[in-house]
Structure formats: C-alpha cells, structure tokens
C-alpha positions in Angstrom: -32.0 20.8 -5.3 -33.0 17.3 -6.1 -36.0 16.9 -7.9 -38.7 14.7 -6.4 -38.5 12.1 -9.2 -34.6 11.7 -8.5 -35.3 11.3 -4.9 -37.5 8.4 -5.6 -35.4 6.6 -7.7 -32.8 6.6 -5.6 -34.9 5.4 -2.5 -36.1 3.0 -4.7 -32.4 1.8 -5.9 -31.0 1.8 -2.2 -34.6 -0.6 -1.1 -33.4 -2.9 -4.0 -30.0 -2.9 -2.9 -30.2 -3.3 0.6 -32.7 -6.1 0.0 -29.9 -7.7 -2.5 -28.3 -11.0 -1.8 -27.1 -11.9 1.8 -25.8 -9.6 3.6 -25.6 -8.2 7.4 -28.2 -7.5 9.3 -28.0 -3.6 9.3 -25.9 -2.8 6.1 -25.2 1.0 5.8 -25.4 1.8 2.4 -23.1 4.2 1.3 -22.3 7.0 -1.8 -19.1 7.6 -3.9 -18.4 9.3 -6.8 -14.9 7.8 -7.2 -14.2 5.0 -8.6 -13.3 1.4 -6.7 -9.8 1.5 -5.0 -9.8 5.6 -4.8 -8.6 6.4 -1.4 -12.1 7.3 0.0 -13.7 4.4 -1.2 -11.1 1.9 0.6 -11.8 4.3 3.8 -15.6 3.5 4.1 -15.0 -0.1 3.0 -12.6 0.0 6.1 -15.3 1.2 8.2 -17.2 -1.6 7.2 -14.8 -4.3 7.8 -14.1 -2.4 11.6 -18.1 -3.1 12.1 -18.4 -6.2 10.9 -14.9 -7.7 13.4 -16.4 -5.8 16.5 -20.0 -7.0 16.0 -19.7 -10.6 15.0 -20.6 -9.4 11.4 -24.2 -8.0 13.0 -22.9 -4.8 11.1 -21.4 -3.6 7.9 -21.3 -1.5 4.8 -22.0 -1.3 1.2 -20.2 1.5 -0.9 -21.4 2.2 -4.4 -18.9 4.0 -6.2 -18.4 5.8 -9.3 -21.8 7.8 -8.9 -23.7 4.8 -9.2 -26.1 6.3 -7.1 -26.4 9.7 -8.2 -24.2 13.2 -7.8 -22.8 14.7 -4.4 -25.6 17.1 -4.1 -28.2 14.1 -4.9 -26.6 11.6 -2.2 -26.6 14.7 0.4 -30.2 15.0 -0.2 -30.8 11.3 -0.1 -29.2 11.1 3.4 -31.2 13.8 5.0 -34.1 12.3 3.9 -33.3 9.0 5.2 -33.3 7.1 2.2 -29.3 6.6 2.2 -26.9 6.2 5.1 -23.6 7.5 4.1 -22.2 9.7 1.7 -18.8 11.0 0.9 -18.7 14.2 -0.5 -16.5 17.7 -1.0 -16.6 20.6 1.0 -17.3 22.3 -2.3 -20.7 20.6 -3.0 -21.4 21.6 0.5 -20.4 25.2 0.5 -23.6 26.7 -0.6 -26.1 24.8 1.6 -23.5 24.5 4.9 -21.8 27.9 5.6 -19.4 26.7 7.8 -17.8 24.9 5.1 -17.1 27.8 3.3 -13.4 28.1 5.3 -12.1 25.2 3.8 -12.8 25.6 0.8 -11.6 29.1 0.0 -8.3 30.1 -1.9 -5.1 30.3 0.5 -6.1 29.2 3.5 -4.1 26.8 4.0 -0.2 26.4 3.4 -0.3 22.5 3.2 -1.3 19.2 3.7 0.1 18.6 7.2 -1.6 22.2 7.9 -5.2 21.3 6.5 -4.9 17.9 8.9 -3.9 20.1 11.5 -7.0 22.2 11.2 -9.2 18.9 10.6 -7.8 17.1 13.7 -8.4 20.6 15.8 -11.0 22.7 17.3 -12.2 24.5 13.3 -12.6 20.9 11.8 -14.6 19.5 15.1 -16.9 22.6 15.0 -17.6 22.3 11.3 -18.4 18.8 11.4 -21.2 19.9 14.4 -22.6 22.1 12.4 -23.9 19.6 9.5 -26.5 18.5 12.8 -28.4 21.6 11.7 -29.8 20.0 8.6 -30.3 16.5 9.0 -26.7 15.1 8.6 -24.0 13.7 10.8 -20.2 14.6 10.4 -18.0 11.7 11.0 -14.8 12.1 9.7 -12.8 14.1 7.1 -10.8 13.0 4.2 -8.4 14.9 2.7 -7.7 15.7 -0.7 -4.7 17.0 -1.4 -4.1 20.6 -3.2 -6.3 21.5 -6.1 -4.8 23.0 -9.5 -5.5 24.1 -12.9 -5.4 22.0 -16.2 -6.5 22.4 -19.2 -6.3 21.3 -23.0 -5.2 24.6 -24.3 -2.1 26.0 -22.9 0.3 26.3 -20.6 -0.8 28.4 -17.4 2.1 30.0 -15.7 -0.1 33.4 -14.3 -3.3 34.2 -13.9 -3.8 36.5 -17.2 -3.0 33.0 -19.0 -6.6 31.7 -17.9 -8.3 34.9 -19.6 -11.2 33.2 -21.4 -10.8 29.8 -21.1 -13.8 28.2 -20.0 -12.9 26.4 -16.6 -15.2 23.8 -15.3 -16.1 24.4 -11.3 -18.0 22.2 -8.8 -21.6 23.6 -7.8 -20.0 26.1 -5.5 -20.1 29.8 -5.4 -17.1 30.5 -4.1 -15.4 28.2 -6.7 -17.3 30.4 -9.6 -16.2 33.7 -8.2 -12.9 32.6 -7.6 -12.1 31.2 -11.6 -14.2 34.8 -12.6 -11.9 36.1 -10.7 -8.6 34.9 -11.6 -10.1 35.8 -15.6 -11.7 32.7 -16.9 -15.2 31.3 -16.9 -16.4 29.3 -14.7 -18.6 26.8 -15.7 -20.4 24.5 -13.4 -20.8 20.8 -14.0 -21.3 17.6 -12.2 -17.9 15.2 -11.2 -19.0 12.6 -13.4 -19.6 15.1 -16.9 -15.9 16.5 -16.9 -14.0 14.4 -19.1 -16.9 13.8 -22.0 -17.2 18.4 -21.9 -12.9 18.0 -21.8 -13.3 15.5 -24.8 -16.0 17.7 -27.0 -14.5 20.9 -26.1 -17.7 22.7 -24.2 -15.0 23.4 -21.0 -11.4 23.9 -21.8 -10.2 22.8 -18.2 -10.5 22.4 -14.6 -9.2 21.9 -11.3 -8.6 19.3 -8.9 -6.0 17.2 -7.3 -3.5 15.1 -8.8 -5.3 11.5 -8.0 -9.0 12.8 -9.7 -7.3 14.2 -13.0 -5.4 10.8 -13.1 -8.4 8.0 -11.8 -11.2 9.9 -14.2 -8.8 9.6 -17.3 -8.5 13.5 -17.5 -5.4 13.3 -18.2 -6.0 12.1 -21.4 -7.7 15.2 -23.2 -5.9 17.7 -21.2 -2.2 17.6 -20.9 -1.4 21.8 -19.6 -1.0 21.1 -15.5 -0.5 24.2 -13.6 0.6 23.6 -9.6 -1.5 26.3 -8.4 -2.5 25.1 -5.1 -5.1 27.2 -5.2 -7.3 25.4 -2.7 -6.9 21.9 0.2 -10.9 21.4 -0.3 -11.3 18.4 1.9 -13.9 15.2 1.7 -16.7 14.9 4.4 -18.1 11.6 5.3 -22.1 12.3 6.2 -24.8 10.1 7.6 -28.1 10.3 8.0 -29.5 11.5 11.2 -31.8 9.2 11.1 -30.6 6.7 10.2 -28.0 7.4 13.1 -30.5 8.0 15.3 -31.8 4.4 14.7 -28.8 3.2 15.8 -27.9 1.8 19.5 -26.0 3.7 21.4 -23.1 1.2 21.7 -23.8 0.9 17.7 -23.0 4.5 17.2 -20.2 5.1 19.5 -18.4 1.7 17.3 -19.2 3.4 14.2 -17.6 7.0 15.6 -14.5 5.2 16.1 -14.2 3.4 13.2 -14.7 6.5 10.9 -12.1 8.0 13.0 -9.7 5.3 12.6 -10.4 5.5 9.0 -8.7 8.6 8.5 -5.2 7.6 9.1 -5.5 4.6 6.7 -7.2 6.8 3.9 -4.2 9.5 4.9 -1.5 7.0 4.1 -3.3 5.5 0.9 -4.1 8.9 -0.6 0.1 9.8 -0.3 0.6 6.6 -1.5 -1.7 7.1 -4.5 -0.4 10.7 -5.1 2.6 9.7 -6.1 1.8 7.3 -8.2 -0.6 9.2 -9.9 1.4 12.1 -10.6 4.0 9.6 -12.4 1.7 8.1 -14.1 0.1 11.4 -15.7 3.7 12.9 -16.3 4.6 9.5 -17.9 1.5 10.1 -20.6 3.2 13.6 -21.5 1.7 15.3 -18.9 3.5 18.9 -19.0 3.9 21.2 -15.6 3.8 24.8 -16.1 6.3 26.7 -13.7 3.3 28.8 -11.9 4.3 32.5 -10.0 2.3 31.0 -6.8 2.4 34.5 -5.4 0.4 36.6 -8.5 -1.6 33.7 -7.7 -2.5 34.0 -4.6 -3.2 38.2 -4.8 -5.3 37.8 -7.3 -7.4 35.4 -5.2 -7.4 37.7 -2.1 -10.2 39.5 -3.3 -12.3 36.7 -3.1 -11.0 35.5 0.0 -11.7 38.9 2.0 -15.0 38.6 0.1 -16.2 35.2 2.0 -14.6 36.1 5.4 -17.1 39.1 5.4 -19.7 36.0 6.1 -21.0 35.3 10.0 -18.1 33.3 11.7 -16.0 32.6 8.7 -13.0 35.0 10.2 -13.0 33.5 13.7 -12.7 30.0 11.6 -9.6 31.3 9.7 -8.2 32.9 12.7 -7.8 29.5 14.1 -7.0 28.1 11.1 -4.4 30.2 10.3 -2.7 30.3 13.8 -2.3 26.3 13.3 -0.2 27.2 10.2 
C-alpha cells in the first residue's frame, strides 16, 4: 500500500509539474516505468499528440518515464486518489488488488501474441477493463507485452528442475510467487526499477520478462542464461483517474477513448518492431538461448493455474479466452 508520505510527495511532484513551463490548458499527466522511446511510452505520447490536433492544442499529455514518478503500485494509488491522471502499468502489479486481472496474467493461457490481442480486442479484455471502475480507475486501452521468460546469471535453464534454488525475482503478484515456488525456485519480490542493481550484487539470480525489458533495463548485461519459456502474455493496462475523467467534458472523454484506442495499433507495430531488434541486440552481447522442453513447462505450471481458476469468475474468463485460441 502506499504510505501516506509517498502519496504526498507525489501530489506534490505532479502540482509542480503541471504548473511547469507552458503548456496546454488541461495536461494529463501521465506514469511510466519505462524508459523514453519504449513502446508504451511512444503510445501515450501518441495520445497526446491525437488531443492536442483534435482540440486546437486545448488538450495534451505529459509522460514521465523511467519511474520518475514512483513504482506501478505507487502511480495506481496516485490515480485513484486523484493526484495523477494516467498510468501505465502490468496486469501483474494489478493482480492482487483487481481480481479480474488475475486471467491474464496466469501461466498458459494463452498460445500467442495474435491470441492474447484476440482476447484483448474481445468480450474478456472489455469486461476486464470495466471492472477497474470498482476502485476508482478507468481502463482505456491495453498494451501488449509480448511473452515473458526466464533469465538468469547462473545457468542454463532447459527444465524446470534447472531453476531449483535460484532465487528468481517476481513482480508484487501472488500468482507470480506461487508460480516460480512452484516451478522450484524462490521467488523474490522486487520493484521494476531494483532488478538490475539485485542482478549486479547477486541478492536475486534471475528473472522474467519479455525480450524488450531484459534488453531497454540493461539486464542483459549481468545475466546472459535466456530460457524461451513463454510462461506468461502479462499484458500493460493504461488507467486514469476517475476523477479526473469525471472532470472531463463529455466530448473531452469520448476524444480521449478514441485516441487510447487508436493507440494500440501504433504501440502494436512499434513493440514488433522493437522485439526484434532487441532480441538481436541481446544475442549480439553473448546472450545464450537455452533449448527449453515447453511442455514439462507448462505441467509443472498447471497446478497453479487450476489453483487461480478455483477464484469467482476466473474460469468463465478462460473459457472465453481459450475458445479465441
């Protein structure tokens, strides 16, 4: 939860930096772990551009990447509070407070990429995003991010036994730290921007994302053992304040509807774009790819997959996901 003094200083740093410089005359301020030119941060910059054009520049966005103002969990809190508009953030920093969520985030749900946009573009993604309205937040849009997989500094990974007691680092999600307990190792839970410093001084020995994090937060760099898993499609969710929406004009929020949704296909074809390039430029830095048995994989995650679908509505979500496959 964030603590009250955190919740100050970041109202106090988004009052300072809305009243910064020139600038629109509503500016929707707006959170970002990644750093500047990730695919996510382009997307709400694009949003921003979309408001400014259709409202003689009456509207617009700021996006502070990189964390610069504070951790997923801390920017979701800011927003339902009011004190920040937007926030991009993954399904797995929402999985504990947003049941819903849950579904995409769990192991082998999904078969692909084209199959997660499927789901996002269909009937599960559009009843997810409703159901952030029960706590303050508005769902816009989705952003996909790709497959997640192992990596590590140790050794190669090939089957789950090879992850027995390495210590894996795991967003703040519970179904992430059952799943690596799992599959054998130890989850350990840390924030986005602490990875590569705990890769550096050995407190974790890996952890899992997609190819363009492991490459834009230098992970590559301190651990070299990639293991195409797949284990997970965890998608992005771009949140705004309900009040802050509710503020809004009507007109105002139908405009900013559409240009979230017409966001999506540009951060689609930037994030393939990126991929590749990032998985080149990671292999090109030696970079090795263990050849992974997919299959022990995924039956040694079922277990926590049968687990979560125990939960209210999860199975009627997977259902439909599935019969998109």
């Amino acid at each position: 939860m964030l603590s009250r003094r955190a919740l100050l200083a970041g109202g106090a740093a988004l009052a300072l930096a809305r009243n910064a410089g020139a600038a629109p005359a509503t500016v929707l301020t707006a959170a970002d772990v990644h750093v500047d030119g990730y695919p996510t941060v382009m997307a709400v910059r694009r949003i921003g551009e979309i408001l400014a054009r259709e409202t003689g520049g009456r509207l617009g966005t700021r996006v502070y990447h990189a964390g610069q103002l504070g951790r997923e969990g801390d920017t979701v809190s800011l927003a339902r509070f009011g004190a920040l508009d937007l926030t991009r953030v993954n399904m797995a920093a929402l999985n504990n407070m947003f049941p819903a969520t849950r579904i995409l985030s769990l192991p082998y749900v999904f078969d692909s990429v084209a199959h997660l946009r499927r789901a996002l573009d269909g009937a599960p993604g559009r009843e997810i995003l409703q159901s952030f309205e029960r706590k303050d937040l508005v769902g816009l849009a989705y952003y996909d991010a790709g497959a997640r997989c192992f990596y590590n500094a140790r050794r190669p990974v090939r089957v789950p036994a090879d992850l027995a007691g390495l210590k894996i680092r795991v967003p703040p999600s519970d179904i992430f730290m059952d799943l690596v307990r799992t599959l054998g190792a130890n989850p350990t839970p840390l924030a986005f921007g602490e990875v590569f410093s705990a890769l550096q001084t050995g407190l974790i020995d890996g952890a899992e994302n997609n190819w363009q994090t492991f490459h834009t937060s230098r992970q590559f760099e301190v651990a070299h053992e990639w293991s195409q898993t797949e284990h997970s499609y965890s998608p992005e969710a771009l949140l705004m304040s309900r009040r802050r929406y509710d503020a809004l004009a009507p007109a105002d929020q139908e405009l900013l509807r559409r240009a979230a949704a017409e966001s999506v296909p540009y951060m689609r074809e930037l994030w393939d774009q990126s991929e590749i390039r990032s998985r080149e430029t990671v292999l090109a830095a030696g970079t090795r790819i263990a050849e992974v048995d997919r299959a022990a994989f995924r039956a040694a995650a079922q277990p926590v997959l049968e687990r979560h679908l125990d939960e209210p509505g999860l199975r009627a979500l997977h259902d439909g996901i599935r019969a998109l496959a």
